[in-house]
MDAnalysis code that builds the backbone (N, CA, C; Angstrom):
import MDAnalysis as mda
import numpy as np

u = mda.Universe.empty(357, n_residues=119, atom_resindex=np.repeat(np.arange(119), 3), trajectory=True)
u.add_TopologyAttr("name", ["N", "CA", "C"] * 119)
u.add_TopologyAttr("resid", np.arange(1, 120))
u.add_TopologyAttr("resname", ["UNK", "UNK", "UNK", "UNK", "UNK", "UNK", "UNK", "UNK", "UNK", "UNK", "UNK", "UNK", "UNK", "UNK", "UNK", "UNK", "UNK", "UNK", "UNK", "UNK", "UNK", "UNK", "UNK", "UNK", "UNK", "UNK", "UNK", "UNK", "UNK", "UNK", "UNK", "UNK", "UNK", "UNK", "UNK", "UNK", "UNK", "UNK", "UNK", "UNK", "UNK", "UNK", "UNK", "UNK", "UNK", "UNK", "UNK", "UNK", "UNK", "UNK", "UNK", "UNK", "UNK", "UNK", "UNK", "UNK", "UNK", "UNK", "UNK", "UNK", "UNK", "UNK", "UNK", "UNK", "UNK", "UNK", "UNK", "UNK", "UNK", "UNK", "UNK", "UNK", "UNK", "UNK", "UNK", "UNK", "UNK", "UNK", "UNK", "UNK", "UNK", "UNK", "UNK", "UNK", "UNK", "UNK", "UNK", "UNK", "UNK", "UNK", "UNK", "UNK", "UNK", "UNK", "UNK", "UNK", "UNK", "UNK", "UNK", "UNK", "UNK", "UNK", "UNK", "UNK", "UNK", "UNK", "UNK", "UNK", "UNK", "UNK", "UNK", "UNK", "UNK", "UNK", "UNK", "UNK", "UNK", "UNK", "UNK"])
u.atoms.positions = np.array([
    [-6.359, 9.872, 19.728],
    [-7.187, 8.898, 20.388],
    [-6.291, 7.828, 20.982],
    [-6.301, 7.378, 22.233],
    [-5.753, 6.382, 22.871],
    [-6.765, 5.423, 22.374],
    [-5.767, 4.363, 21.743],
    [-6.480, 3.106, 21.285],
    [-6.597, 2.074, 22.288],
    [-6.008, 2.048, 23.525],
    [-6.287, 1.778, 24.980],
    [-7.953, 1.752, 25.514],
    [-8.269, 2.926, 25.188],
    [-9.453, 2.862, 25.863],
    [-10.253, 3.645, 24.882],
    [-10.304, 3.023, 23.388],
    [-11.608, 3.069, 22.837],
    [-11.879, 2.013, 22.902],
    [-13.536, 2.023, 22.339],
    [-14.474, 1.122, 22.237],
    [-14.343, 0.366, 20.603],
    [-13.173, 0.461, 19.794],
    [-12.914, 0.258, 18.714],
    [-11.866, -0.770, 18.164],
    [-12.304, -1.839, 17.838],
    [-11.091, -3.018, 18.042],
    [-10.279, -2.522, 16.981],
    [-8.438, -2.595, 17.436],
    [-7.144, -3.013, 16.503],
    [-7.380, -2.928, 14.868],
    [-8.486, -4.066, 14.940],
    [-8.551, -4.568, 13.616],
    [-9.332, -2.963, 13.304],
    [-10.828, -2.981, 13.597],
    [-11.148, -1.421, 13.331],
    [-10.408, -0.505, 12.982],
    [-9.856, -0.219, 13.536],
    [-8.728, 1.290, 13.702],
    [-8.220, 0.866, 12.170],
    [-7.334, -0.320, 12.276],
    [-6.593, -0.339, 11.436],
    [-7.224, -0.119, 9.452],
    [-8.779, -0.829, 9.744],
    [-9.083, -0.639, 8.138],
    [-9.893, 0.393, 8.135],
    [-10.249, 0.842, 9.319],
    [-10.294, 2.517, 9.024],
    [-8.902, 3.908, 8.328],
    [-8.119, 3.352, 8.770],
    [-6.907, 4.311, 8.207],
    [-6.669, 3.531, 6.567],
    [-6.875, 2.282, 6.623],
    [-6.715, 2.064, 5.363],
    [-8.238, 2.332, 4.363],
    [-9.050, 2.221, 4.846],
    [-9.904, 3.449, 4.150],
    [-9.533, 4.555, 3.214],
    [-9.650, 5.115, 4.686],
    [-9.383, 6.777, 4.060],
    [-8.465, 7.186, 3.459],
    [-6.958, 6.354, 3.372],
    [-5.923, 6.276, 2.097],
    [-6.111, 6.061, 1.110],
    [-7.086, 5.104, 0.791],
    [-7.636, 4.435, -0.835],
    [-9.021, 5.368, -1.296],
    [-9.729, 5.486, -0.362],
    [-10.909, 6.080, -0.468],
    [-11.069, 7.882, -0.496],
    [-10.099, 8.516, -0.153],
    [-10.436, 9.715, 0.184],
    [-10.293, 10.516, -1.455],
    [-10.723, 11.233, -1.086],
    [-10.166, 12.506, -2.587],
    [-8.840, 12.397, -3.165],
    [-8.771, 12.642, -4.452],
    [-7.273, 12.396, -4.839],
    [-7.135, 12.576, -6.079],
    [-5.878, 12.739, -6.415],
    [-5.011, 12.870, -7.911],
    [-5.547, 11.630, -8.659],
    [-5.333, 10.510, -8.197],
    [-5.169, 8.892, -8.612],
    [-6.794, 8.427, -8.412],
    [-7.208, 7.694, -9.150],
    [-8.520, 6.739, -8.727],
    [-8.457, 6.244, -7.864],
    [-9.674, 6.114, -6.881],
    [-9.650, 5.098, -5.393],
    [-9.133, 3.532, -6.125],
    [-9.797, 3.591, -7.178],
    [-9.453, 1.618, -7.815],
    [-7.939, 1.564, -8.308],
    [-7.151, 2.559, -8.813],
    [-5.694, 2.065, -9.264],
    [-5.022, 2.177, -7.287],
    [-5.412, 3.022, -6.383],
    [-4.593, 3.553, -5.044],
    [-4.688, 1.695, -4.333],
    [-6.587, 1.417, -4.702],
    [-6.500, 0.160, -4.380],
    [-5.743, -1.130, -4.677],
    [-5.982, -1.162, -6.179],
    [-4.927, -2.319, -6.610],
    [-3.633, -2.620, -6.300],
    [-2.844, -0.833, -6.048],
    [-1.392, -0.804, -5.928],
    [-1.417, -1.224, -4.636],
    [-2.323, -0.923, -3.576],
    [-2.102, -1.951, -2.047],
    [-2.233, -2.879, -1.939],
    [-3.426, -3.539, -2.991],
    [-3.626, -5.005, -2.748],
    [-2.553, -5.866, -3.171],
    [-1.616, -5.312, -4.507],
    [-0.598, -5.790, -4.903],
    [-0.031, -5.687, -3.621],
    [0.817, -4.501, -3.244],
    [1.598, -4.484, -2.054],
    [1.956, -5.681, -1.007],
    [0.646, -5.731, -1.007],
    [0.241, -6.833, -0.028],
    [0.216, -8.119, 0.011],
    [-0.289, -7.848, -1.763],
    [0.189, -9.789, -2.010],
    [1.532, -9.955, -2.261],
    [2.287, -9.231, -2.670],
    [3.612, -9.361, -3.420],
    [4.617, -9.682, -1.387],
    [4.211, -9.341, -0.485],
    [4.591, -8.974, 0.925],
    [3.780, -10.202, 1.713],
    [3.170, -11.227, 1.030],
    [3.003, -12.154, 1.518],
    [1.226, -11.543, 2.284],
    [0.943, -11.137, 2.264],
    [-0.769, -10.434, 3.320],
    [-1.627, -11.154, 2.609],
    [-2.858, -10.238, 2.179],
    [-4.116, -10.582, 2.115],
    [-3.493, -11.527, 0.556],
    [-4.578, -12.441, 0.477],
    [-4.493, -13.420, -1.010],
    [-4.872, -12.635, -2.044],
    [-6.089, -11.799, -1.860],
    [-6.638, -11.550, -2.921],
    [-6.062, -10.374, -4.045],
    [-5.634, -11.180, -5.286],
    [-5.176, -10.200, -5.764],
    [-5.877, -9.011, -6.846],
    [-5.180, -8.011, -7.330],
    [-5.819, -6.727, -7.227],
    [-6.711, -6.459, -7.819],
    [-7.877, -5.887, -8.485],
    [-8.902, -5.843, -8.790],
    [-8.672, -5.255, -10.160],
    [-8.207, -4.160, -10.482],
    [-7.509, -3.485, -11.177],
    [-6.258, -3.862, -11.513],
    [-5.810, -3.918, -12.740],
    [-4.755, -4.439, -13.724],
    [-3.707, -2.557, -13.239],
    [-2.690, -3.222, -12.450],
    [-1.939, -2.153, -12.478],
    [-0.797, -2.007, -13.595],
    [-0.750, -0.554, -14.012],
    [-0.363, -0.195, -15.451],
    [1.496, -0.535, -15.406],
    [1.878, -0.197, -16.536],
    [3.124, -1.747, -16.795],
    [4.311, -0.485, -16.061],
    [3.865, 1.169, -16.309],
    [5.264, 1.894, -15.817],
    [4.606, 1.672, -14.593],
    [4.259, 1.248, -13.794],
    [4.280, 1.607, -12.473],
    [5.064, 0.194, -11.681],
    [4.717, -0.997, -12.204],
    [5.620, -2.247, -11.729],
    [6.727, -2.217, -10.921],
    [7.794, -1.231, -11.646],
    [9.122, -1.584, -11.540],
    [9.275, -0.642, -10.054],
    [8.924, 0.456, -10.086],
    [8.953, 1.406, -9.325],
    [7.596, 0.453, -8.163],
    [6.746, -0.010, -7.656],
    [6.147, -0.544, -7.134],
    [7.121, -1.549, -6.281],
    [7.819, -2.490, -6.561],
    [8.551, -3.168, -6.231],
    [9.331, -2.497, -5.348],
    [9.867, -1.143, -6.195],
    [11.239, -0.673, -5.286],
    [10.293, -0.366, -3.898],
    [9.192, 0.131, -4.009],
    [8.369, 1.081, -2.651],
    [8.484, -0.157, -1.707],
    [7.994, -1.061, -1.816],
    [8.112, -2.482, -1.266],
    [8.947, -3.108, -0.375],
    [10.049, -3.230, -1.200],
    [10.897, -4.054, -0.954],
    [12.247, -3.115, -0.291],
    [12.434, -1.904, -1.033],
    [13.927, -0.999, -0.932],
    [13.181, 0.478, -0.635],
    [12.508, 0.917, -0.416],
    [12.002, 2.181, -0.619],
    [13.326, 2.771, -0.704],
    [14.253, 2.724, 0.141],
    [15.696, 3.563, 0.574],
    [16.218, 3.613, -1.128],
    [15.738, 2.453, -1.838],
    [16.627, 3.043, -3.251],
    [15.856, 3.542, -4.185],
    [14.538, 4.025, -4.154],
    [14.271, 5.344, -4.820],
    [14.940, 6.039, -5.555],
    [15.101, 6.538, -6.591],
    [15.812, 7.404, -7.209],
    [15.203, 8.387, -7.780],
    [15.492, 10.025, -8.027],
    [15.277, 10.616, -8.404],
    [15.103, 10.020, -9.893],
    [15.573, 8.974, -11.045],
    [15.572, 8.766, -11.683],
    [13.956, 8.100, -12.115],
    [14.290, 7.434, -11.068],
    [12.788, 6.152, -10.978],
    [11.013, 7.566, -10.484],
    [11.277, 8.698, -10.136],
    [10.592, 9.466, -10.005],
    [10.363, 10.406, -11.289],
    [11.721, 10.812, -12.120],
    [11.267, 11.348, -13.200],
    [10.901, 10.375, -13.923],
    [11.032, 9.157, -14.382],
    [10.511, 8.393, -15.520],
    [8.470, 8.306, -15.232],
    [8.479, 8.227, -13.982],
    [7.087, 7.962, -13.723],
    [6.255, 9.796, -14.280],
    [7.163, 10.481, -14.269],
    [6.581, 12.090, -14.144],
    [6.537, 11.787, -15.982],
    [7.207, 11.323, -16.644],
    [7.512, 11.569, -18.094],
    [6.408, 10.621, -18.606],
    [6.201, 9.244, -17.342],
    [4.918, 8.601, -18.505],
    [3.589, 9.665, -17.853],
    [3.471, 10.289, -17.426],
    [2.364, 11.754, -17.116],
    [1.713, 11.077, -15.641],
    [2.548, 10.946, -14.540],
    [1.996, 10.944, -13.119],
    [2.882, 12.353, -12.585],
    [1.603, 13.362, -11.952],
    [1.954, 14.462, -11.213],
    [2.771, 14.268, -9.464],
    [3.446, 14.865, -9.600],
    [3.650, 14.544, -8.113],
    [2.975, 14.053, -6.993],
    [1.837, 14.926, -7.054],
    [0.801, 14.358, -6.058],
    [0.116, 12.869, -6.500],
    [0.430, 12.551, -7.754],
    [-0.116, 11.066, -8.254],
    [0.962, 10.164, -7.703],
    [1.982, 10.560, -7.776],
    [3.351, 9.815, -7.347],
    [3.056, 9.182, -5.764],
    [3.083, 10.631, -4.961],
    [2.791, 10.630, -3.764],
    [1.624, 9.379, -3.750],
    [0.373, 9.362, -3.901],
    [0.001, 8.854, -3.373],
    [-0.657, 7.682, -4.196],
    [0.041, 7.216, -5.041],
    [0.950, 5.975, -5.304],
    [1.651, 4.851, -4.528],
    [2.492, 6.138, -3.919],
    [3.230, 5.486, -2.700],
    [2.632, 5.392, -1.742],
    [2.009, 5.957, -1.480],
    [1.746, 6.131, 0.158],
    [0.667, 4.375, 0.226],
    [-0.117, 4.419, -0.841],
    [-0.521, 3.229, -0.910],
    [0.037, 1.861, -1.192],
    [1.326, 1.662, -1.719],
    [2.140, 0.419, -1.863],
    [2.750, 0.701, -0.705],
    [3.230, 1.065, 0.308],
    [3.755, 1.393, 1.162],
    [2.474, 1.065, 2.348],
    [1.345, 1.416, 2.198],
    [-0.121, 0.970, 3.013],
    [0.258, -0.261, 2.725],
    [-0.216, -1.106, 1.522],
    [-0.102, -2.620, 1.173],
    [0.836, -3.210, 2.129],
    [2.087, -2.603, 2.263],
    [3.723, -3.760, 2.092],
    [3.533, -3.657, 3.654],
    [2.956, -2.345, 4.428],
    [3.158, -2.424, 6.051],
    [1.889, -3.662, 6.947],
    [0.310, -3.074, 6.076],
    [-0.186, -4.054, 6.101],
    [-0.156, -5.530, 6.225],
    [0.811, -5.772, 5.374],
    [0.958, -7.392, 4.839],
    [1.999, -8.012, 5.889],
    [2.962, -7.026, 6.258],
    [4.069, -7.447, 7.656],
    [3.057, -7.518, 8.692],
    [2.326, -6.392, 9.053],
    [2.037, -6.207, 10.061],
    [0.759, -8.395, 10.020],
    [-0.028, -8.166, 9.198],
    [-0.960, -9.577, 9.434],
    [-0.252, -10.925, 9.439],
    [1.010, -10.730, 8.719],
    [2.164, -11.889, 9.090],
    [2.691, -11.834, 10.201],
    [2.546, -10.916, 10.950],
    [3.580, -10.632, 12.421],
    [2.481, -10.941, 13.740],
    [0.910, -10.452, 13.460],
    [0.079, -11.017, 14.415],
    [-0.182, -12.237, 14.062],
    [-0.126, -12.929, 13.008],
    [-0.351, -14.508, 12.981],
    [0.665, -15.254, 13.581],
    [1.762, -14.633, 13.564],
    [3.134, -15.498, 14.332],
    [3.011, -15.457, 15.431],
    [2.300, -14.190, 16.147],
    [1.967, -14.063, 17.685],
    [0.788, -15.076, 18.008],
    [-0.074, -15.074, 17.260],
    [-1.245, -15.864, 17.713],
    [-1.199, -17.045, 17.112],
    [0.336, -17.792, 16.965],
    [0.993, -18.934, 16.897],
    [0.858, -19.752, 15.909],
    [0.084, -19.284, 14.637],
    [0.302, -19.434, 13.340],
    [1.518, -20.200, 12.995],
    [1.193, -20.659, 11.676],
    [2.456, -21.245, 11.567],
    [2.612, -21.096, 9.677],
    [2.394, -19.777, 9.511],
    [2.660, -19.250, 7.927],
    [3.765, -18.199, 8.017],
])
């Protein structure tokens, strides 16, 4: 879809894809996929509100890295999460949602600087 010439504002588009990341079928609960973005997001400066769901204590450390370093990932920091019992596909989309949060939270800091904000 050219977002040019739908009838669907920016903002639309955008919490439509974040939808269907938190919301769709999955390994993980829609409420932990949620919390780990809303964290994302607050920890990345975005939305205030923080997460709804108490995210669990092994996932913290590894949360941070998705965030802040994704590049330092470690196979290490992937088996410890597999050993407290997250399946790959829980891993996956784990990430894919702190990684939703952290792009989110740049991206609403980066149109407020355009539309001359001053946060």
């Amino acid at each position: 879809m050219n977002p040019s010439k739908s009838n669907i504002s920016l903002e639309r588009q955008l919490e439509m894809i974040r939808l269907a990341a938190l919301t769709s079928p999955g390994e993980t609960s829609t409420a932990l996929r949620s919390a780990v973005e809303a964290d994302a997001a607050l920890r990345d400066g975005g939305r205030r509100e923080a997460p709804v769901e108490e995210i669990p204590q092994e996932l913290t450390g590894f949360l941070t890295k998705v965030s802040a370093n994704a590049a330092g990932i470690t196979t290490e920091d992937l088996a410890a999460l597999q050993t407290a019992g997250y399946s790959e596909d829980a891993i996956f989309e784990i990430s894919v949602s702190a990684a939703l949060g952290a792009a989110f939270a740049r991206l609403e800091r980066t149109l407020e600087l355009l539309d001359g904000g001053d946060s």
